[in-house]
C-alpha positions as CSV (number, residue, x, y, z in Angstrom):
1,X,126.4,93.0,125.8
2,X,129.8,94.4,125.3
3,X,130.7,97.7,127.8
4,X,132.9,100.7,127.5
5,X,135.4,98.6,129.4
6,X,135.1,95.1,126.7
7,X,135.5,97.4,124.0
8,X,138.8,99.5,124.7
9,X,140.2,95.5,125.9
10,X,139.2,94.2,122.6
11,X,140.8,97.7,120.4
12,X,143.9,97.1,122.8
13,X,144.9,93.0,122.3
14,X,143.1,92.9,118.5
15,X,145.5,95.0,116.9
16,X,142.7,98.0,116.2
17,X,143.9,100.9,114.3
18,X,140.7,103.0,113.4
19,X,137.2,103.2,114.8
20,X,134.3,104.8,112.7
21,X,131.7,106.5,114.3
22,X,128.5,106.3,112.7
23,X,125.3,108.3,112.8
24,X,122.3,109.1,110.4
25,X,121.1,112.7,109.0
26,X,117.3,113.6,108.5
27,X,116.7,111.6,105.4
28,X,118.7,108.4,106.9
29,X,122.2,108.4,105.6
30,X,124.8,107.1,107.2
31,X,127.4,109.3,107.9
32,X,130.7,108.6,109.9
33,X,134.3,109.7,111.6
34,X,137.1,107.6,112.1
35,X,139.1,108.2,115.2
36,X,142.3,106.8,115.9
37,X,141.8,103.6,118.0
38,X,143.8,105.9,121.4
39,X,141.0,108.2,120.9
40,X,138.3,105.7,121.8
41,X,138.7,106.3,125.5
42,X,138.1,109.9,125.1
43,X,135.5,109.7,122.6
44,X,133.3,107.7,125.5
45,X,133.9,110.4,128.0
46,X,133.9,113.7,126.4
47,X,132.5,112.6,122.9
48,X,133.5,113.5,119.5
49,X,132.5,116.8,118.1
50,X,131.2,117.9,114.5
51,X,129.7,120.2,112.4
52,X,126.1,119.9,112.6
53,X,125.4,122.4,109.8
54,X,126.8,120.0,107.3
55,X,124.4,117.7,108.0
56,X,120.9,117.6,106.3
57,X,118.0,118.5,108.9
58,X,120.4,119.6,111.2
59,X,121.4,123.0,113.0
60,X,122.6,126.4,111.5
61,X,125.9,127.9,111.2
62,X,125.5,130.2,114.0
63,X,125.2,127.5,116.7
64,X,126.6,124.2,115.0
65,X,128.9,121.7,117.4
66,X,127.3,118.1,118.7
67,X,128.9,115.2,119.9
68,X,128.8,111.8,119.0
69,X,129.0,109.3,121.7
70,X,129.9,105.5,120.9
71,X,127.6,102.7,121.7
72,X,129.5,100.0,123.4
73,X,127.3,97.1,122.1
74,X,127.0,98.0,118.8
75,X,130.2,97.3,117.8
76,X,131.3,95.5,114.7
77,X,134.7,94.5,112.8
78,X,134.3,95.4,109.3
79,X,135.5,92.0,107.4
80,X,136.2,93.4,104.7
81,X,139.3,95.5,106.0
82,X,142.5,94.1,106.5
83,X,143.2,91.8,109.6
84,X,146.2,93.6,110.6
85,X,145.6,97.4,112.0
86,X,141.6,96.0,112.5
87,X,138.5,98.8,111.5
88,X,135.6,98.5,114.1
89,X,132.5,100.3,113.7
90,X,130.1,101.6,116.7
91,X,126.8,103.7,116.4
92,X,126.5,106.9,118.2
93,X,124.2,108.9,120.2
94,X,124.4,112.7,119.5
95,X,124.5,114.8,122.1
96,X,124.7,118.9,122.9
97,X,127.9,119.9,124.9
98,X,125.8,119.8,128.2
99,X,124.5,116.3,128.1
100,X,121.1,116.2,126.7
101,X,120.4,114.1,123.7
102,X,119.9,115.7,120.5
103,X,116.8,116.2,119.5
104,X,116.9,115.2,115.6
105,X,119.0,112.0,116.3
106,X,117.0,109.5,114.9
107,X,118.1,107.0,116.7
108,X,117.3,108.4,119.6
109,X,113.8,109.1,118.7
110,X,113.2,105.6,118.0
111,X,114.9,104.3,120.8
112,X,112.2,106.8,123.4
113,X,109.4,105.2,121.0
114,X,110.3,101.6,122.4
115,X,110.8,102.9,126.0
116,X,107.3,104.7,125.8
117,X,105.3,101.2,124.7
118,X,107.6,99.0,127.3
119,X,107.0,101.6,130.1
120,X,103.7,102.8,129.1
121,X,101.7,99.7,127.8
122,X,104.1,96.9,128.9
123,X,104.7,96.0,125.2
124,X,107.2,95.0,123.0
125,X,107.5,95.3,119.4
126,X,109.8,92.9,117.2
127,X,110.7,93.7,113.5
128,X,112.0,92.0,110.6
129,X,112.8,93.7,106.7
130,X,112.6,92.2,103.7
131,X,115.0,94.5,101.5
132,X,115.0,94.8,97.4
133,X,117.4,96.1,95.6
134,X,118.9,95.8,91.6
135,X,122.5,95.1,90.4
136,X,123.5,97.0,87.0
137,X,126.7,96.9,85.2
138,X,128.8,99.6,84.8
139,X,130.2,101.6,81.7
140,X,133.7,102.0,81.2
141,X,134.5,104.8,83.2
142,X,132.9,102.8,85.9
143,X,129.7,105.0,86.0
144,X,126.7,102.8,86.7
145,X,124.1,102.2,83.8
146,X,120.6,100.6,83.9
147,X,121.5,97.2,81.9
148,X,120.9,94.8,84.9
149,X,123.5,92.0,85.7
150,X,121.4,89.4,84.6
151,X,117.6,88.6,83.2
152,X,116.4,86.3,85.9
153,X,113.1,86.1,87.5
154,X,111.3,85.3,90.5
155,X,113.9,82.9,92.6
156,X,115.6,81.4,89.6
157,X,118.8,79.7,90.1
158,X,122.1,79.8,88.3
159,X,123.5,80.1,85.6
160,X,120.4,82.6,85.2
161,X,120.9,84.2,88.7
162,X,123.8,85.7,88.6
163,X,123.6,87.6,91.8
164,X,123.4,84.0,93.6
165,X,128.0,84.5,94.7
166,X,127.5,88.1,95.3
167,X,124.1,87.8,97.6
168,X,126.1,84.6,99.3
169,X,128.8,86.9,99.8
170,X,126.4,89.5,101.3
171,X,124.7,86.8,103.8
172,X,128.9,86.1,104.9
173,X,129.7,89.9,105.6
174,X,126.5,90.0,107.5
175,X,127.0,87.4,109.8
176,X,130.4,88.0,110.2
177,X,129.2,91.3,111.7
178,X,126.8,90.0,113.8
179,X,123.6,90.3,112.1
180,X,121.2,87.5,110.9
181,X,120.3,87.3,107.5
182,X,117.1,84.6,106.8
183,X,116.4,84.1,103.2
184,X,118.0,85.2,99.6
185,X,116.6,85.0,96.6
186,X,116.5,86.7,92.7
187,X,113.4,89.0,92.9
188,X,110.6,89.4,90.0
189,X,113.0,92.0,88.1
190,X,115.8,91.4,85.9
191,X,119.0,91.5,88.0
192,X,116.5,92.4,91.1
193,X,117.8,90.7,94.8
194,X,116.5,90.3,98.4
195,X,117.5,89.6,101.3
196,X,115.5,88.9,104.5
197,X,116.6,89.4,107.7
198,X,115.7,87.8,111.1
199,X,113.3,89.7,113.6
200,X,114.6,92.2,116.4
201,X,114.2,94.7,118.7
202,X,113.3,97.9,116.4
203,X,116.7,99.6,116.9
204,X,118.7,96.8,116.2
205,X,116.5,95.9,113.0
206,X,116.9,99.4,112.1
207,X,120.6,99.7,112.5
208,X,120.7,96.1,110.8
209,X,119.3,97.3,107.8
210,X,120.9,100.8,107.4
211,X,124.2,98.8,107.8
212,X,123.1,96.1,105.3
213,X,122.8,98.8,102.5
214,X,126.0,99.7,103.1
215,X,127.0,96.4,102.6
216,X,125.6,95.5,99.4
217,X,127.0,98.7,98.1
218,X,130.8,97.7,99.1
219,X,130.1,94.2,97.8
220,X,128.7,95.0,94.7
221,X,131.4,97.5,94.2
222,X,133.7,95.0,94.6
223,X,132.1,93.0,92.0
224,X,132.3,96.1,89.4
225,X,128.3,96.3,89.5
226,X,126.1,99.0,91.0
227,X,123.8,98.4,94.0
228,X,120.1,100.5,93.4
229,X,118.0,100.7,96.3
230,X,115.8,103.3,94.6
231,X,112.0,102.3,94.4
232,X,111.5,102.3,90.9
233,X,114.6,101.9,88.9
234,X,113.2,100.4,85.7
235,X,109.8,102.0,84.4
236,X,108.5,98.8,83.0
237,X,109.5,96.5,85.9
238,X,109.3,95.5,89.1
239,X,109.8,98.2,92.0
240,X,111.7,97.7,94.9
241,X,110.1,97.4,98.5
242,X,111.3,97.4,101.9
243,X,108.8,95.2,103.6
244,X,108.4,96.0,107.3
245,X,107.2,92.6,109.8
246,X,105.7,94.1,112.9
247,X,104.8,91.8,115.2
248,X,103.6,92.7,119.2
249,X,104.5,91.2,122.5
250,X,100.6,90.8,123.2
251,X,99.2,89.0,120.0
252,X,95.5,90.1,121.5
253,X,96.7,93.3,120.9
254,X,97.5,92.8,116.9
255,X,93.9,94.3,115.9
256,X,94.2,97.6,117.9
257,X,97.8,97.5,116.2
258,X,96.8,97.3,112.9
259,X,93.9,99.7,112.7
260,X,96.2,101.8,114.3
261,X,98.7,102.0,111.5
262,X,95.8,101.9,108.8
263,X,94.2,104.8,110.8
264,X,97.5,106.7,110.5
265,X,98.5,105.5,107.1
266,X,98.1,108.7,105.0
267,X,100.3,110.7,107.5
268,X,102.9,108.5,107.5
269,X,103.0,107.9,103.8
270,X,105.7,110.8,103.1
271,X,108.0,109.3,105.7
272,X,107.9,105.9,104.2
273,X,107.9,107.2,100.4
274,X,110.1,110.2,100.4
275,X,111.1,110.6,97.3
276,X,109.3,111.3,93.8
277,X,110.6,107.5,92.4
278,X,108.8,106.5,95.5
279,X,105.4,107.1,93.4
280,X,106.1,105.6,90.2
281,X,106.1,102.5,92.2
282,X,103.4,102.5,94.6
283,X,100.1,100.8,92.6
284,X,102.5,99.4,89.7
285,X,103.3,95.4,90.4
286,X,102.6,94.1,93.7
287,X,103.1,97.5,95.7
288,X,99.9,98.6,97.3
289,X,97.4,101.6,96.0
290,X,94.7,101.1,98.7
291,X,95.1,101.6,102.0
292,X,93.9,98.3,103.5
293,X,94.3,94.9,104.9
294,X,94.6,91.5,103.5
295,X,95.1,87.9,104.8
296,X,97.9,86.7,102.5
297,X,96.8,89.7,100.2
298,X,100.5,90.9,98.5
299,X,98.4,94.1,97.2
300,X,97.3,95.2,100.2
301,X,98.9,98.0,102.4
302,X,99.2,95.8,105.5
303,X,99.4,92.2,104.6
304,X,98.8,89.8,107.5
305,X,100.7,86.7,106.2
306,X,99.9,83.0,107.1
307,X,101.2,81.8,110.5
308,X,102.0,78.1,111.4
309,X,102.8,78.8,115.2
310,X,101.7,82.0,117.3
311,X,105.6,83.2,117.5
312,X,105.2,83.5,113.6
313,X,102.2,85.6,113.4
314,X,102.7,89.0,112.3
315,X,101.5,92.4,110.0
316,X,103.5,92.8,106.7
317,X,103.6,96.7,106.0
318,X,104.5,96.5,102.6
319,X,104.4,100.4,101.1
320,X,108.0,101.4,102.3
321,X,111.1,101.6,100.4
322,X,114.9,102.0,100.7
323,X,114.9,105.8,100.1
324,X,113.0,106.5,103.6
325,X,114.9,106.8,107.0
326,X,113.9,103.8,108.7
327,X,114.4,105.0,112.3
328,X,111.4,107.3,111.9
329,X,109.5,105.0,110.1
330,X,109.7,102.3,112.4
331,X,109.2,105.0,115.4
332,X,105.5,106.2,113.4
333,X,104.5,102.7,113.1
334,X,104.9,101.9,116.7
335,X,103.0,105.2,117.7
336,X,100.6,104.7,115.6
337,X,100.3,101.2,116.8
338,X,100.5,102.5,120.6
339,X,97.8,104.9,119.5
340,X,95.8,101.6,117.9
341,X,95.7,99.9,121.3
342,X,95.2,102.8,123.4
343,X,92.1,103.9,121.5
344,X,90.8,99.9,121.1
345,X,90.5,100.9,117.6
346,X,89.6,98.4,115.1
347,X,90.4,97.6,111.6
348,X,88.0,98.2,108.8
349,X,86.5,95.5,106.1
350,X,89.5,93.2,104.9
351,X,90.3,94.1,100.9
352,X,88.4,91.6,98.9
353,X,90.2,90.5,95.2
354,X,92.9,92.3,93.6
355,X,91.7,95.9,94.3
356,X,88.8,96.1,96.5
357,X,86.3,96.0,93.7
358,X,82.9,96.9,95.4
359,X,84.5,98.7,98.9
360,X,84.9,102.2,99.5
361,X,88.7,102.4,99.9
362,X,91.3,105.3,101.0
363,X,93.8,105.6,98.5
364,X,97.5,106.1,99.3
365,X,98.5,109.7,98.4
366,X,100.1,109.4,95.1
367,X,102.4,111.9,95.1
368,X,105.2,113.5,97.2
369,X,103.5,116.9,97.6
370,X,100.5,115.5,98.9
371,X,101.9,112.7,101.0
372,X,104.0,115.9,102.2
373,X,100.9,118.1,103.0
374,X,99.3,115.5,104.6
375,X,102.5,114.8,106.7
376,X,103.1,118.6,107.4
377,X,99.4,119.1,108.5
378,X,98.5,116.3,111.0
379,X,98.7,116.5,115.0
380,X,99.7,113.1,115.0
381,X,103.2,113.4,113.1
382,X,103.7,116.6,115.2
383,X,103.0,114.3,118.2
384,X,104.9,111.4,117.2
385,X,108.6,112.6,116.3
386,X,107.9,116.3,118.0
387,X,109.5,119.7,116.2
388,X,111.6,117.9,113.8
């Protein structure tokens, strides 16, 4: 793990020039300053300041400076810069002028979520993404259009896939940047992608995947196409997911864990599906409509996959997509899996068939004002992430 001390070494003999400093507002964008590469020193002592009133969910005019703080271990050269006068990129942690951390840093909120279940329960929580997204062409004014790259389906293979250079060149980036990618493949839809990434602490696999987006974006850009994350681009096809793995350092514990999130599941909906487009998806294709729990089930809300060791066993939360900010996502999940084991709750009837036919089944809400009511109204949101 790299320290303050590795990292102004590394800027110094590595020709650095610029260091961007990045952070995430309320809905989970990542935002960013670039310092000078002499400023690092002072930006790990004092901190960089900025206008929190121009960030979404943050403070008011009146009272508006924070400080972003660089994380020595998270940082990364981007590759895709020139090798001469070097770009590195570090996450922050926000911070008011006296000290204390900022209280609608998402980051930060997730990172006390994992310190409460290691200090609390003794448990650990590893996660892994499986991310969709779509590739369409641009017009020519280089505006993007919905006519995907290419009419491929479910992990065809060139000449039909012609995402197969651009998602290799994706899976390079990423491990050049320290970050490791597991699987590609063409999705259902036409010019539809994923990429899968290995499991990790719930920071890292949080900051792994906010950084792959940006990624695919710059890559795709490069290519003259347009990266869409958004759930449902195309109304007549496939929807685009982002498909949590949740597994638990106590596999006794994975029933507690999963009633837990299916006992939570309505209040956490709005977090995971924030955005109307987020609806048009959820109950079309293979994207769940019931809240329930299925071995090998794709429909289901939770899907338990099939394991062939212990250290692959695992719950699939499958509802979520690329518009929500995964730092309070995964820091509701682990609550709600925290508040799973604590209660030695346990999960209801597994979904039978393709839709429960027969069982008495919660629905997902199935729109954003009443995922948003729900959200607003329960104790256990409140709870979970506080006043924010």
């Amino acid at each position: 793990m790299y320290t303050q001390n590795d990292v102004l070494d590394y800027v110094n003999e590595e020709d650095v020039k610029f260091v961007r400093l990045a952070f995430f507002d309320m809905k989970g964008v990542q935002k960013n300053i670039s310092i000078m590469a002499s400023q690092l020193e002072w930006a790990f002592t004092d901190g960089i300041s900025f206008d929190a009133s121009a960030i979404y969910g943050f403070e008011q005019a009146e009272k508006s400076d924070l400080f972003l703080f660089p994380e020595p271990q998270t940082i990364s050269v981007l590759p895709w810069r020139p090798n001469t006068g070097k770009v590195v990129r570090m996450f922050c942690t926000i911070k008011h002028a006296d000290g204390r951390d900022y209280e609608k840093d998402c980051r930060t909120i997730l990172k006390k979520a994992v310190k409460s279940a290691k200090e609390e329960y003794g448990l650990d929580f590893n996660i892994g993404t499986e991310i969709e997204f779509y590739l369409f062409k641009l017009d020519e004014k280089g505006e993007p259009t919905k006519i995907p790259f290419d009419n491929a389906g479910y992990m065809d293979i060139a000449p039909e896939d012609k995402g197969e250079n651009i998602r290799r060149e994706i899976c390079f980036t990423l491990e050049q940047m320290g970050i490791q990618p597991e699987a590609s493949h063409h999705e259902e839809g036409p010019g539809q992608n994923e990429i899968d990434f290995h499991y990790s602490d719930a920071v890292t696999a949080a900051d792994n995947a906010s950084t792959f987006k940006w990624i695919v974006r710059t890559r795709a850009a490069n290519a003259g196409l347009y990266a869409d994350f958004s759930p449902k681009p195309l109304a007549d096809k496939a929807g685009s997911g982002l498909h949590i793995n949740m597994s638990c350092s106590d596999s006794s514990k994975n029933k507690n864990m999963l009633a837990g999130i299916l006992a939570h599941a309505q209040e956490i909906t709005y977090y995971m599906n924030p955005v109307e487009n987020s609806y048009e998806r959820l109950g079309e294709h293979k994207a769940p409509k019931y809240i329930s729990w299925g071995k090998e089930n794709r429909l289901a809300f939770v899907r338990v996959p099939a394991a062939t060791s212990a250290e692959s066993e695992r719950l699939e939360i499958r509802s979520a997509d690329c518009q929500c900010n995964i730092y309070l996502v995964l820091t509701l999940l682990i609550k709600a899996a925290l508040d799973g084991i604590k209660n030695n709750l346990l999960p209801p009837e597994e979904m039978q068939g393709r839709g429960g036919e027969g069982q008495k089944l919660d629905l997902i809400p199935d729109t954003l004002e009443a995922a948003q009511k729900i959200a607003r109204d329960s104790d256990f949101i409140k709870k979970a992430l506080g006043s924010n």
